[in-house]
HTML snippet that shows the backbone in 3Dmol.js (N, CA, C, O; Angstrom):
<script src="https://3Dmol.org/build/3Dmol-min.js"></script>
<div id="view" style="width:600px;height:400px;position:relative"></div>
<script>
const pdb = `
ATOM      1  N   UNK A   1      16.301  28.949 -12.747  1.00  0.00           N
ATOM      2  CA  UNK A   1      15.964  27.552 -12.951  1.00  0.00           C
ATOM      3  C   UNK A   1      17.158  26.655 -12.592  1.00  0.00           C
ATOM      4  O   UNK A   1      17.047  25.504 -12.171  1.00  0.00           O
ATOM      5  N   UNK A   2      18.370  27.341 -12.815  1.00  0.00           N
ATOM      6  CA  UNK A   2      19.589  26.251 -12.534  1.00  0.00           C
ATOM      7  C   UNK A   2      19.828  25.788 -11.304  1.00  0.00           C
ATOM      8  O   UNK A   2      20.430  24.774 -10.951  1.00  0.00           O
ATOM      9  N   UNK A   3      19.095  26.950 -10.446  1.00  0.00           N
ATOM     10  CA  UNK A   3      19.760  27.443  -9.043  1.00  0.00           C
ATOM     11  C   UNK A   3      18.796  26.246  -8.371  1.00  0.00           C
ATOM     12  O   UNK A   3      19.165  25.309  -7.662  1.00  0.00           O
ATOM     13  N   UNK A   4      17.200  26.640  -8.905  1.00  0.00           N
ATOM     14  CA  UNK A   4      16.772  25.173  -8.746  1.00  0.00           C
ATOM     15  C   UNK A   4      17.468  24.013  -8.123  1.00  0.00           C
ATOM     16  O   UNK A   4      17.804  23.714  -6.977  1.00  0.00           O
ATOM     17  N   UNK A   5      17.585  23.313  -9.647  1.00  0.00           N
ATOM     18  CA  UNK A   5      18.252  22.305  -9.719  1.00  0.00           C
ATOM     19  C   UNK A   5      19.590  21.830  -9.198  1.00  0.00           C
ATOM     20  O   UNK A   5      20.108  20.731  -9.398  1.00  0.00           O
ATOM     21  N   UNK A   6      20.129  22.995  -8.395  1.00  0.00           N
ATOM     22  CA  UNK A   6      21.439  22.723  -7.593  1.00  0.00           C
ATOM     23  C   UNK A   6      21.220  22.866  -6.297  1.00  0.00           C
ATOM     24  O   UNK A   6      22.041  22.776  -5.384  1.00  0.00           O
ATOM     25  N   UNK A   7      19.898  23.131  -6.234  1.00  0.00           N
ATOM     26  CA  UNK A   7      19.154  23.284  -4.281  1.00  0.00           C
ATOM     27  C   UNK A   7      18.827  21.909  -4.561  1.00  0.00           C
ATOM     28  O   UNK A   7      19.344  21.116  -3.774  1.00  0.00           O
ATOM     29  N   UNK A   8      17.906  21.268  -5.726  1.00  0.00           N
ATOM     30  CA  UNK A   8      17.501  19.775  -5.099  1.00  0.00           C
ATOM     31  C   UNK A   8      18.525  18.627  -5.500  1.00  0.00           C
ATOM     32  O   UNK A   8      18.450  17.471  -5.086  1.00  0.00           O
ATOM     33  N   UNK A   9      19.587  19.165  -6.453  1.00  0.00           N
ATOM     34  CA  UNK A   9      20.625  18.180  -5.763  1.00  0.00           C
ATOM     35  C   UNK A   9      21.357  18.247  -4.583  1.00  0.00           C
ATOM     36  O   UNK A   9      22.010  17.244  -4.293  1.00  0.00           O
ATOM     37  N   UNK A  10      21.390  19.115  -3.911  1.00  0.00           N
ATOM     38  CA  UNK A  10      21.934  19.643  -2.833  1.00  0.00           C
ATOM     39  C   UNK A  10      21.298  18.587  -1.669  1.00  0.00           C
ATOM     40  O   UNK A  10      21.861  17.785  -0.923  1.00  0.00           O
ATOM     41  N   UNK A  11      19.730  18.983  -1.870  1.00  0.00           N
ATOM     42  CA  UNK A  11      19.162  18.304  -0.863  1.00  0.00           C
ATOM     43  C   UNK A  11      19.211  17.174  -0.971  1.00  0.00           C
ATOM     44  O   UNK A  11      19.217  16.542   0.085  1.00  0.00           O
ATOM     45  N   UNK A  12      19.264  16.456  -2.177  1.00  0.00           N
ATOM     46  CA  UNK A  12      18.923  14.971  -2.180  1.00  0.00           C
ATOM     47  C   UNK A  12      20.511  14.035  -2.178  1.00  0.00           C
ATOM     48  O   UNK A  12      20.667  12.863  -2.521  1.00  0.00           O
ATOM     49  N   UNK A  13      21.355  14.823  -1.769  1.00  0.00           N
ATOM     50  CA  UNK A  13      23.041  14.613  -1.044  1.00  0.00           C
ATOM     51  C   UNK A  13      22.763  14.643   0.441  1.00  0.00           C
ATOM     52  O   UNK A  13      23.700  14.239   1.129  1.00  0.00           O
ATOM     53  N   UNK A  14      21.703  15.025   1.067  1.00  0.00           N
ATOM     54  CA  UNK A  14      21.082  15.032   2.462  1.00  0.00           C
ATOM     55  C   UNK A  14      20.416  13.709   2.763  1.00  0.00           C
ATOM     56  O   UNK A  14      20.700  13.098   3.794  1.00  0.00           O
ATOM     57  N   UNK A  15      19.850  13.413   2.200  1.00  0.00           N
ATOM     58  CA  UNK A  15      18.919  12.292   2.128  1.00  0.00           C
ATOM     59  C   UNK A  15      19.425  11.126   2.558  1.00  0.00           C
ATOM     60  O   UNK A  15      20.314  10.535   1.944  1.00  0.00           O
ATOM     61  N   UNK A  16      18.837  10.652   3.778  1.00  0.00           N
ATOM     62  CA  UNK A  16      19.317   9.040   3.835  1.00  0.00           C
ATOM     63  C   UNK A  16      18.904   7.565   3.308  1.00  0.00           C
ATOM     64  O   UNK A  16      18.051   6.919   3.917  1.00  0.00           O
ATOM     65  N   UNK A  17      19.324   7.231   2.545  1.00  0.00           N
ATOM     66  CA  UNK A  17      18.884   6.351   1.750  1.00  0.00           C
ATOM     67  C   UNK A  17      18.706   4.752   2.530  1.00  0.00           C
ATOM     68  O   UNK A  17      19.627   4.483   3.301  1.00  0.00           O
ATOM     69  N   UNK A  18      17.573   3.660   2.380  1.00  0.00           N
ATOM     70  CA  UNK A  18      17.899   2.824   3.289  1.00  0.00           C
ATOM     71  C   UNK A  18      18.797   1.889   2.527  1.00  0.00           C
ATOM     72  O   UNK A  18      19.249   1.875   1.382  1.00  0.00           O
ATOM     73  N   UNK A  19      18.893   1.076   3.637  1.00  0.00           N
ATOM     74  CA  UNK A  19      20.607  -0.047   3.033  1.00  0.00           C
ATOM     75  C   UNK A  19      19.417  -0.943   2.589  1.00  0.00           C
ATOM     76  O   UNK A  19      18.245  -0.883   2.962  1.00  0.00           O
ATOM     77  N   UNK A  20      20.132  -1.978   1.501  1.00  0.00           N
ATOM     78  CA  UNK A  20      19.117  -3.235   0.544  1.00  0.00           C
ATOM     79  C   UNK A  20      18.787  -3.592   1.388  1.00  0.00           C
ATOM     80  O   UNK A  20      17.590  -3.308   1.422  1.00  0.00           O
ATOM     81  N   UNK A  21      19.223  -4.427   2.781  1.00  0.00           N
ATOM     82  CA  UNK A  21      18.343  -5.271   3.415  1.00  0.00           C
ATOM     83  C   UNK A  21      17.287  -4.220   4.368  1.00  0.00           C
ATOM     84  O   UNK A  21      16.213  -4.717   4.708  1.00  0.00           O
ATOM     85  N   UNK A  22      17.507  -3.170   4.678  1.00  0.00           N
ATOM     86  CA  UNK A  22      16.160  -2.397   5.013  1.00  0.00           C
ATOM     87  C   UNK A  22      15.266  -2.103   3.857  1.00  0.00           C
ATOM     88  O   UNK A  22      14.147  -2.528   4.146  1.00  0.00           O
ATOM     89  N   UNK A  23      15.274  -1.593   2.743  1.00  0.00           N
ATOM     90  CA  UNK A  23      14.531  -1.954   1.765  1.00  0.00           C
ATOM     91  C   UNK A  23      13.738  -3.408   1.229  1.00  0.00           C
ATOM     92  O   UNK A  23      12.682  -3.678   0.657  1.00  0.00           O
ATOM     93  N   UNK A  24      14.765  -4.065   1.708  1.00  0.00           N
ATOM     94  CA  UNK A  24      14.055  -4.889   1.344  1.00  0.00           C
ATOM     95  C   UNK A  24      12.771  -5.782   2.308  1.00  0.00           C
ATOM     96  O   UNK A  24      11.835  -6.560   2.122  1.00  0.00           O
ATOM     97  N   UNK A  25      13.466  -5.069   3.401  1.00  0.00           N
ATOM     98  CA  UNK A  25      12.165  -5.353   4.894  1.00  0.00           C
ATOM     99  C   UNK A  25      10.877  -4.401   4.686  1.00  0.00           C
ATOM    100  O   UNK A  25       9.776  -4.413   5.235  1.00  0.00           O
ATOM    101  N   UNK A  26      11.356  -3.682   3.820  1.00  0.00           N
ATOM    102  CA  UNK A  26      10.412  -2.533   4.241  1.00  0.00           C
ATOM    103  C   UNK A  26       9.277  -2.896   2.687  1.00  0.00           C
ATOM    104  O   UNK A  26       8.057  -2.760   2.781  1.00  0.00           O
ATOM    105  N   UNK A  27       9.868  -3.293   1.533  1.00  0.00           N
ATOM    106  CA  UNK A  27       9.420  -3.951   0.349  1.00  0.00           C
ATOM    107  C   UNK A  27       8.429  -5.123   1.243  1.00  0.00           C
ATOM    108  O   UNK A  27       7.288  -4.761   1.530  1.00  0.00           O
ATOM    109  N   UNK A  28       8.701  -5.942   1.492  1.00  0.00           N
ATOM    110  CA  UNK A  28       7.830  -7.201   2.558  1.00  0.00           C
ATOM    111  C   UNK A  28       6.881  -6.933   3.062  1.00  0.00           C
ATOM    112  O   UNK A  28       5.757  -7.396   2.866  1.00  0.00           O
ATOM    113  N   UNK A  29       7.303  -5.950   3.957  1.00  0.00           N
ATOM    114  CA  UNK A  29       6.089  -5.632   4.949  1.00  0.00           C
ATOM    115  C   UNK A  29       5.067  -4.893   4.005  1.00  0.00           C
ATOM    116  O   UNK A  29       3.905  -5.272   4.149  1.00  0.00           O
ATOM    117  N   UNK A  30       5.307  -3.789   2.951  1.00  0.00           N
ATOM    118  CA  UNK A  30       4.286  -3.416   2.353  1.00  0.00           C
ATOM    119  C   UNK A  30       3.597  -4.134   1.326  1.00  0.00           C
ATOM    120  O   UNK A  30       2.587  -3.795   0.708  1.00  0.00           O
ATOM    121  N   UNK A  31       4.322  -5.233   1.226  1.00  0.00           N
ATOM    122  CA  UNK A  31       3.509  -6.176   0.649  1.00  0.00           C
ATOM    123  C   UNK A  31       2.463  -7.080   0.776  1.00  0.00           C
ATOM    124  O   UNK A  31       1.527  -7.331   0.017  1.00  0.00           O
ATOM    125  N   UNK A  32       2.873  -7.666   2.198  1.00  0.00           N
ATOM    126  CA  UNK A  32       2.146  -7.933   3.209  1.00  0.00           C
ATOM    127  C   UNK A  32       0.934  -7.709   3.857  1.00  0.00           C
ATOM    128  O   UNK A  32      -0.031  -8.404   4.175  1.00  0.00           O
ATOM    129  N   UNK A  33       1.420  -5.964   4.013  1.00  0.00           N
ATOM    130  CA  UNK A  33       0.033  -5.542   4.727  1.00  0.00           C
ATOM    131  C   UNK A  33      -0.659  -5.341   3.194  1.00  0.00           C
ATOM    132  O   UNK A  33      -1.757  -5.887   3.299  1.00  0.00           O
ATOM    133  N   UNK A  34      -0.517  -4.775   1.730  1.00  0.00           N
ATOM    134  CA  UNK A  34      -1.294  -4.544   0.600  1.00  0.00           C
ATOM    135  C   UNK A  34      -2.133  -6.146   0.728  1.00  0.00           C
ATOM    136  O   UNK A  34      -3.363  -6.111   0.687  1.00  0.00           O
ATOM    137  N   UNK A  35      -1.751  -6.897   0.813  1.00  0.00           N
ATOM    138  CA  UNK A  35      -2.239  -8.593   0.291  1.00  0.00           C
ATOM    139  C   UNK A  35      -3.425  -8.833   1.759  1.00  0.00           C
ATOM    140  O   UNK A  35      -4.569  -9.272   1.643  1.00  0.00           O
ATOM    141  N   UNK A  36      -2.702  -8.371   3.194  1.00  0.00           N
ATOM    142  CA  UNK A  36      -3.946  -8.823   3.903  1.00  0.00           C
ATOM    143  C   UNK A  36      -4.824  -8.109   4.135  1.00  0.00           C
ATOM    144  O   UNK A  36      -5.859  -8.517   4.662  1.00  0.00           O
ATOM    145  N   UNK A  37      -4.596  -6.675   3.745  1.00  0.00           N
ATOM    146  CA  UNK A  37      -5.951  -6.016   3.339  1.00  0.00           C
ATOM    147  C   UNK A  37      -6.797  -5.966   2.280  1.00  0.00           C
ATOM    148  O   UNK A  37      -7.736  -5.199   2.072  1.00  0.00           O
ATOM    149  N   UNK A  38      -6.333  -6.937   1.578  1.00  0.00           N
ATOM    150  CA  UNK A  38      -7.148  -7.519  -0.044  1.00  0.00           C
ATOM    151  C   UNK A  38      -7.918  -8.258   0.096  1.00  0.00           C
ATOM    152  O   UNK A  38      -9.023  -8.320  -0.444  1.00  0.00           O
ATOM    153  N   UNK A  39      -7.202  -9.292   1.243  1.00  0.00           N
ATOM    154  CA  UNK A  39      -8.260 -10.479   1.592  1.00  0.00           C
ATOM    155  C   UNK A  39      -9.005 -10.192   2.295  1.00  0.00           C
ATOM    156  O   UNK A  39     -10.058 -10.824   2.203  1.00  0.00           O
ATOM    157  N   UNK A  40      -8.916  -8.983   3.511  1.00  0.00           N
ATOM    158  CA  UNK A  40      -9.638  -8.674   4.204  1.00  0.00           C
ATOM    159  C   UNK A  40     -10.875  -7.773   3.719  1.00  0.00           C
ATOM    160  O   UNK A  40     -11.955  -7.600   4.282  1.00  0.00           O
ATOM    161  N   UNK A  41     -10.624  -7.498   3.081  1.00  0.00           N
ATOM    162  CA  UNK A  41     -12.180  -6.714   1.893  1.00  0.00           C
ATOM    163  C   UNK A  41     -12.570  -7.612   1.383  1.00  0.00           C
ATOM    164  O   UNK A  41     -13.787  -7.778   1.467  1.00  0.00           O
ATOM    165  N   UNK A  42     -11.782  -8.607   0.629  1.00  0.00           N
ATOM    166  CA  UNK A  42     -12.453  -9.595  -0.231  1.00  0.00           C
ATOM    167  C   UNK A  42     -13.572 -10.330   0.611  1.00  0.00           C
ATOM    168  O   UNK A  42     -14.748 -10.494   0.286  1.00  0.00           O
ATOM    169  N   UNK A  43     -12.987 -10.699   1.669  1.00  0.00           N
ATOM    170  CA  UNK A  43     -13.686 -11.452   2.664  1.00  0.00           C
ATOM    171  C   UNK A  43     -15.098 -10.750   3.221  1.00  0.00           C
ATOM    172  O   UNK A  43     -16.150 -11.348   3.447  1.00  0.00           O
ATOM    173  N   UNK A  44     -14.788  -9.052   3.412  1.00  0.00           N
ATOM    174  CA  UNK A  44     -15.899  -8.686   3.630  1.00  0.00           C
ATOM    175  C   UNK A  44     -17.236  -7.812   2.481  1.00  0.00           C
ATOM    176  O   UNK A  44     -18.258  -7.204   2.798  1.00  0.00           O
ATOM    177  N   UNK A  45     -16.732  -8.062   1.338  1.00  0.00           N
ATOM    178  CA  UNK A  45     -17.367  -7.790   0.019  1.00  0.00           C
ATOM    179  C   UNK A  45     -17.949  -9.206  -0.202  1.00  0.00           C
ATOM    180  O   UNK A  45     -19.115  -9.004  -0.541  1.00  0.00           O
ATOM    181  N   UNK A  46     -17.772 -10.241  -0.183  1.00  0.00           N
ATOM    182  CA  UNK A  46     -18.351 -11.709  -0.403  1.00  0.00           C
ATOM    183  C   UNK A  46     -19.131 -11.947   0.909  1.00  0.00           C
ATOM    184  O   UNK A  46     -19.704 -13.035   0.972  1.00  0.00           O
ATOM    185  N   UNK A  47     -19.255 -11.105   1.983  1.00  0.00           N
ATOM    186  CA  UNK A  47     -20.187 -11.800   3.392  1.00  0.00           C
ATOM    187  C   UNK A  47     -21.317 -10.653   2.801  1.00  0.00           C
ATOM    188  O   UNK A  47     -22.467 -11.071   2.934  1.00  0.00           O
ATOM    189  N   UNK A  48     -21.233  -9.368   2.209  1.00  0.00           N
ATOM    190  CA  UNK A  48     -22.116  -8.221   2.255  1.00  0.00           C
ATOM    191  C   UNK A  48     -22.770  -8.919   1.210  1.00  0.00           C
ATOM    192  O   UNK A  48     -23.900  -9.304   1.508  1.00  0.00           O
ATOM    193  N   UNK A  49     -22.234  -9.283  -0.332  1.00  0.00           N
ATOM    194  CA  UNK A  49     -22.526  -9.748  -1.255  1.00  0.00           C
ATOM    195  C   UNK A  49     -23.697 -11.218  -0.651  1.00  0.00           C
ATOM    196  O   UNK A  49     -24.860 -11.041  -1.014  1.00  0.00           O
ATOM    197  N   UNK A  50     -23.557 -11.998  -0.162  1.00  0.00           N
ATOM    198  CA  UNK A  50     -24.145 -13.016   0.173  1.00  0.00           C
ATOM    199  C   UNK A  50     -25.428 -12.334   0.811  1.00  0.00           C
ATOM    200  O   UNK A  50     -26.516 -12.091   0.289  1.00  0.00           O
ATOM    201  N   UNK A  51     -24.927 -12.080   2.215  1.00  0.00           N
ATOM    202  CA  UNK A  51     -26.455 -11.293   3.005  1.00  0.00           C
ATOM    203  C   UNK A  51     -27.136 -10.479   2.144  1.00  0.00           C
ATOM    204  O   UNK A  51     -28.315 -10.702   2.415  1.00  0.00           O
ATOM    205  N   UNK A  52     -27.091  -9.542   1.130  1.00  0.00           N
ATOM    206  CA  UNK A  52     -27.735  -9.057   0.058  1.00  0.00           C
ATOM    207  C   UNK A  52     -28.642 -10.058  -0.704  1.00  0.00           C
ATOM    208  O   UNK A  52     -29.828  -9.904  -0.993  1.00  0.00           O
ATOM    209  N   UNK A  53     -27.954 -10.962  -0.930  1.00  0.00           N
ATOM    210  CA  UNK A  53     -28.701 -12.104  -2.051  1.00  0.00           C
ATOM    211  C   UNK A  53     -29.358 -13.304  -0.995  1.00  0.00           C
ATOM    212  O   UNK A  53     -29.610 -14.460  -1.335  1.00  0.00           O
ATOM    213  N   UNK A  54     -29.529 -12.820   0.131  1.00  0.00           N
ATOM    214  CA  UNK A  54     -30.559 -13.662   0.934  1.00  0.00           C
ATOM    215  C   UNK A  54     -31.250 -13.069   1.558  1.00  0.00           C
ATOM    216  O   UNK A  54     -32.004 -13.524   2.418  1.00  0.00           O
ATOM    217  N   UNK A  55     -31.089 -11.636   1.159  1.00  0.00           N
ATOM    218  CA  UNK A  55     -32.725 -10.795   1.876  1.00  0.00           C
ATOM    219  C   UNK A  55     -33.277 -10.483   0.423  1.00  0.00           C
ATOM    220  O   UNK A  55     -34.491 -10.481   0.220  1.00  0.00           O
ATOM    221  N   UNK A  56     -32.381 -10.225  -0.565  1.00  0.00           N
ATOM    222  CA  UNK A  56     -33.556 -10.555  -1.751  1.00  0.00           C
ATOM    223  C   UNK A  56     -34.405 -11.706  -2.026  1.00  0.00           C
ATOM    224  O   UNK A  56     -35.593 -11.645  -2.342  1.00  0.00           O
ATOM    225  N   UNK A  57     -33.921 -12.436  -1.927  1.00  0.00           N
ATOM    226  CA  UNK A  57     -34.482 -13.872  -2.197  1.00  0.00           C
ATOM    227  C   UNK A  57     -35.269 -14.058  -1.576  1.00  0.00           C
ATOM    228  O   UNK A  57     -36.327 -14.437  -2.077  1.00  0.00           O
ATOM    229  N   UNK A  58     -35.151 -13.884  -0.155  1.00  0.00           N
ATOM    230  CA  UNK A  58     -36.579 -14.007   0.580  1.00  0.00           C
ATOM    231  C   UNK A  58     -37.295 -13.155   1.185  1.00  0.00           C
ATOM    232  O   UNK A  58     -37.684 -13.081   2.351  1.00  0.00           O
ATOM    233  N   UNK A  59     -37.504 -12.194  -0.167  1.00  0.00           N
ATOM    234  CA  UNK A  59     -38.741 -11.501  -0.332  1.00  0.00           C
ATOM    235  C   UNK A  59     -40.007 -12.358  -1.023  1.00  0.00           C
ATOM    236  O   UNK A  59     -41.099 -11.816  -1.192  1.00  0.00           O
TER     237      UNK A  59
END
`;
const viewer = $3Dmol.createViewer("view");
viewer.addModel(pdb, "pdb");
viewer.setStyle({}, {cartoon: {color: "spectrum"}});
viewer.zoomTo();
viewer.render();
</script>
């Protein structure tokens, strides 16, 4: 178990970590794309939602 734990600190002394301002580009952009694919469902859950409630209706 120790030996473990001295392989994944080992590895994670490998690891390149990004610098704050790449993190923080990279924080943005996934924010970004999370928010315009929110609106972009929203947008198409409220057009499905509508056309639904106007082929019921005019039955």
């Amino acid at each position: 178990m120790f030996k473990f734990f001295r392989n994944v600190a080992s590895e994670m002394r490998k690891v390149s970590w990004p610098s704050r301002k790449e993190l923080t580009r990279y924080t943005i952009t996934v924010i970004t794309t999370v928010v315009v694919f929110a609106l972009f469902f929203t947008v198409i859950d409220l057009g499905i939602s509508e056309l639904m409630r106007v082929l019921i209706d005019s039955k």
